[in-house]
N, C-alpha and C positions, 0 to 999 in steps of 0.2 A: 526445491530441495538443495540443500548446498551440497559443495563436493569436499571429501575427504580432503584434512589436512595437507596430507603430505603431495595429494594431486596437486592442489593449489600452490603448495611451495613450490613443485617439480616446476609447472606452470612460471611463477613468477620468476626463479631462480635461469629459465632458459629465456623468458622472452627480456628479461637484463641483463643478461649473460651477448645474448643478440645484440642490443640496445650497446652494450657495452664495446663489440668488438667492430659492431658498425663505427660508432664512433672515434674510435680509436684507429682503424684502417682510413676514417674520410680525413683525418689531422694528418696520417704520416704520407697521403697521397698527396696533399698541398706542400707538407714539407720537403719529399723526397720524390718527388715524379718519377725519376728515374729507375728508381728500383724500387717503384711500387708494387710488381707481383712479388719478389719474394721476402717483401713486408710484410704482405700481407697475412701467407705464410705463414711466419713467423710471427705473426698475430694470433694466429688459430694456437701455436701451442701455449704462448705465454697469456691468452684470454680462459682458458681452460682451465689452467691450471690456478689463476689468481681466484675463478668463480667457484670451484670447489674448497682453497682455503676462506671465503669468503661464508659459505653456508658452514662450514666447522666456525668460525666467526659469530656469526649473528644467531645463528640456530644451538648451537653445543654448547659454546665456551662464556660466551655475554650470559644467556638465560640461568647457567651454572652460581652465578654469580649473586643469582637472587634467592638459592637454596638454603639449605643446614651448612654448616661451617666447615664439613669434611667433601661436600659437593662447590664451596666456593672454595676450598685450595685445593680441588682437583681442577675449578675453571681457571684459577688462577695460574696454576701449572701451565693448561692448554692456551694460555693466551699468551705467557712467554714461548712455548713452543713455535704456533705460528708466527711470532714474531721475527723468530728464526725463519720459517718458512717463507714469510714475506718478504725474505731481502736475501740471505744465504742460497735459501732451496730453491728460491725462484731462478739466481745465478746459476746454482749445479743442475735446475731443470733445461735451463738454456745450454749449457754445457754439452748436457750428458745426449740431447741432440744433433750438436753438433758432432759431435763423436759417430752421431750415425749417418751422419750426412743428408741427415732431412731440413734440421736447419740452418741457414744461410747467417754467416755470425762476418755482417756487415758494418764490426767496428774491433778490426784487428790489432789499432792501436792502442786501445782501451786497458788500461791497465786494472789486476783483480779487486783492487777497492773501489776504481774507480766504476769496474762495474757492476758491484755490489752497491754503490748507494744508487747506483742509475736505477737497475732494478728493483731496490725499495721506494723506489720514487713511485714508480712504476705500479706497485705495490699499495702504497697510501693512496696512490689515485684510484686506485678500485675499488676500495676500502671505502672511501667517502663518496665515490658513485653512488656503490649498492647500496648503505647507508641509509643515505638519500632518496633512491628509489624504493627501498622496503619501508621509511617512513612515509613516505606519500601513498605508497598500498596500503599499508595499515589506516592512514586515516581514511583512505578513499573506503576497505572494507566495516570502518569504523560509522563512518556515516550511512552505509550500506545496512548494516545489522540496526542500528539504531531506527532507520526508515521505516525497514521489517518487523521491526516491535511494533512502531506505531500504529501499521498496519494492521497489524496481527490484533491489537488492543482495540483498533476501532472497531474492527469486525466483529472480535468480541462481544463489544457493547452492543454494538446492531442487533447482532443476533440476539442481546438479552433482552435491549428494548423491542424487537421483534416476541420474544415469547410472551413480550408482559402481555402486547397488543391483542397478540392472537385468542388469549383467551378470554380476556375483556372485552372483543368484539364477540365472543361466542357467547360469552354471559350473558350481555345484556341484548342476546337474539334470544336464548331461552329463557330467559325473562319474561317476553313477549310472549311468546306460545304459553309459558304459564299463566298467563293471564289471559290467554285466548281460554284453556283445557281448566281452569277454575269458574268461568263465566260457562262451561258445558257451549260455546260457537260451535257451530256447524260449519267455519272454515278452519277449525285445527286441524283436522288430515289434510290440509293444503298448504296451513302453516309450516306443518313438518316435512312436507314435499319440498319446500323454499330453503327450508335449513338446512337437506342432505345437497341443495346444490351448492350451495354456500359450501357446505364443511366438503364434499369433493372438489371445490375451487380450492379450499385454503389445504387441502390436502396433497392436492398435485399440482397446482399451478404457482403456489407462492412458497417454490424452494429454490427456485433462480434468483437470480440481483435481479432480473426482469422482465415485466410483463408488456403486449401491449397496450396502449390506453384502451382501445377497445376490446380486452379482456376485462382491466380494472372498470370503463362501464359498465361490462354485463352485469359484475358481481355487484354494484350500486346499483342497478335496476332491479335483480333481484332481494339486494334488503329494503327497496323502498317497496316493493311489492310488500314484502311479509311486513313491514310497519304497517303499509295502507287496508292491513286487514284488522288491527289492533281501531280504527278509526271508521263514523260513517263517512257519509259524502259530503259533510262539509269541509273535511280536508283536503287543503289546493298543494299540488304536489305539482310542479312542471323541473324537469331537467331538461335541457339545451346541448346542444352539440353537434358540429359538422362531421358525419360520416370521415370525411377526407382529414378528420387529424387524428384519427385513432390508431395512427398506424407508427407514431413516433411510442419509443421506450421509456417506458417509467418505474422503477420499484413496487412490487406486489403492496397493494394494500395501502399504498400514498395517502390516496383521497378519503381512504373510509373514517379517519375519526373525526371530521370534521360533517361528514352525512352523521354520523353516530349521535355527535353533539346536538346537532339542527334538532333531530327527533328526541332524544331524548330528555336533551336539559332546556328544548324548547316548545315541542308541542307536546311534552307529557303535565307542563305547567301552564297551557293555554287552553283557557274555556271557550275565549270568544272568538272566529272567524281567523285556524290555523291552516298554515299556510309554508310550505318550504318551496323555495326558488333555487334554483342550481342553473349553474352556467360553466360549461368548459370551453377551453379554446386552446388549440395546439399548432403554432405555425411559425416555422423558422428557429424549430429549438426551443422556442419562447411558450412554457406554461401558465395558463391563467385559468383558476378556476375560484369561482365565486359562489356563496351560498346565503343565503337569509332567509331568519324564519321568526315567525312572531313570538313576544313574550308577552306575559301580561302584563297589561299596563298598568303603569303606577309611574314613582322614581326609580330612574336611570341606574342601577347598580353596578359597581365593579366587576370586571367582566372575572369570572373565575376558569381556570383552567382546571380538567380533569386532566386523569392518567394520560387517554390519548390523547388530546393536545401538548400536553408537557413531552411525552414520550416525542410525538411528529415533528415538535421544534428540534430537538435532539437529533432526530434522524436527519432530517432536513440539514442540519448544522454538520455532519458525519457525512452525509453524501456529497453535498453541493456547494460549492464555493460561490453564489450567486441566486439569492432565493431571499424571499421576501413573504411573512406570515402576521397578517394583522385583523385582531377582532374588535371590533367594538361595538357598545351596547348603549340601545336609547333606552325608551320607556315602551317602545312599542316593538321594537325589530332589533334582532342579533344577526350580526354578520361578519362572514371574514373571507379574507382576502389573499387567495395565495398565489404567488407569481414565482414562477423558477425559469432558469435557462440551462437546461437540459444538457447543452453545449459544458456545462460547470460542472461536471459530475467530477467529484475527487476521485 
């Protein structure tokens, strides 16, 4: 949440107001050692008083200047005023000090113009400090707000390409069960037992950036379960994976459209000896997870991308500065290949 304007100005206006008078006490302590405490001093009034004509400056009198034509000769009025202020009033502010004996007026010979221009010297050097310093805040909070869009935009998307997913994956599971409760099976009360756990996974568990891999397993074992009821036994289904890497983080829902793909654009077009293979592997940051499944044979076709493939390169590209997603297709076997390094998460 960002902070109010004028905190932020308060903010910057005192930590160069600081920056300011540091600076200017460490030059007069190399110049004049000797009467360095009551420079310093004498530092506190004349810094004080330069940083508050400085915010009428850069805040009041410049931005005036950008208005209607009766707000730019009232800025143009206040900027001949300060001008006075910056050389005159900064004189009479020193003066009217000593007058009370707080400050130390350690140039007695100095005669009144000579130190009035001393003083607007004095004056121009603050001027093109803060300047300076509120140019470089401005772009530092410039490239700040800009970072914050991008942010804000990617997450955006995520989230869209997240709602595309979630229902595409719900679709094409009650799909299945329609197809189970149209053939009258005697495993559709078990197909729909599979799917309440499914839609309470994607209910509560995939509202986080992350899940861990052995959560994103479970929910893969339970949609291969509800596929392998849509199938008899001659479908070979093996998934792989070491208990010990399930414990590294990954984005709800990574791996499913790439199982989704396996079963649906490949053993719902396979007559002869279907077949899906899955392999994961989590170790050192380092994701690799591998899938193949048979198509019917013929010529080799251009591999086409559905929603969730097009959608998971997207997300993929949105998360991880280091990831790696490749399909290709023979005449007999469809596979792809995904490798991330966990350690890349944008």
């Amino acid at each position: 949440m960002q902070q109010p304007t004028l905190i932020r100005q308060g903010r910057f206006y005192l930590l160069t107001t600081a920056a300011f008078f540091l600076l200017y006490s460490v030059a007069e302590s190399f110049a004049y050692p000797d009467t360095i405490v009551p420079r310093i001093i004498n530092s506190i009034f004349l810094v004080s008083y330069v940083a508050a004509l400085n915010w009428l400056l850069w805040e009041l009198a410049l931005p005036l200047l950008r208005k209607s034509l009766q707000k730019k000769l009232a800025g143009i009025f206040l900027l001949l005023l300060l001008a006075v202020l910056f050389s005159f009033g900064l004189y009479a502010w020193r003066a009217a000090w000593i007058h009370l004996h707080v400050y130390t007026d350690l140039t007695p010979g100095v005669s009144y113009q000579q130190g009035v221009l001393l003083h607007a010297r004095f004056g121009l050097a603050s001027i093109i400090f803060f300047g300076l310093a509120r140019h470089l805040y401005q772009y530092n909070q410039l490239r700040l707000s800009e970072k914050q869009l991008r942010i804000e935009k990617q997450e955006a998307e995520l989230n869209y390409l997240k709602s595309q997913t979630n229902p595409h994956f719900l679709f094409n599971t009650l799909n299945n069960i329609y197809v189970l409760a149209r053939d009258k099976h005697e495993k559709t009360s078990e197909s729909i037992l599979s799917l309440s756990k499914i839609l309470r996974f994607m209910l509560y568990e995939t509202g986080g950036e992350f899940i861990t891999a052995g959560q994103e397993v479970k929910i893969i074992e339970d949609y291969i379960a509800l596929e392998k009821l849509r199938y008899d036994d001659t479908l070979l289904v093996k998934f792989r994976y070491r208990q010990e890497d399930l414990q590294q983080y990954i984005p709800p829902l990574l791996l499913m459209p790439l199982v989704e793909n396996a079963f649906k654009y490949g053993m719902a077009e396979t007559r002869n000896n279907p077949y899906v293979l899955i392999d994961l592997s989590v170790q050192d940051q380092q994701l690799v997870f591998s899938i193949k499944n048979a198509v019917e044979q013929g010529a080799p076709e251009p591999v086409k991308e559905n929603i969730g493939l097009s959608n998971l390169r997207r997300q993929l590209e949105l998360q991880y500065r280091s990831y790696s997603l490749v399909t290709t297709c023979d005449a007999t076997e469809f596979r792809a290949l995904l490798t991330i390094n966990l350690a890349s998460h944008a």
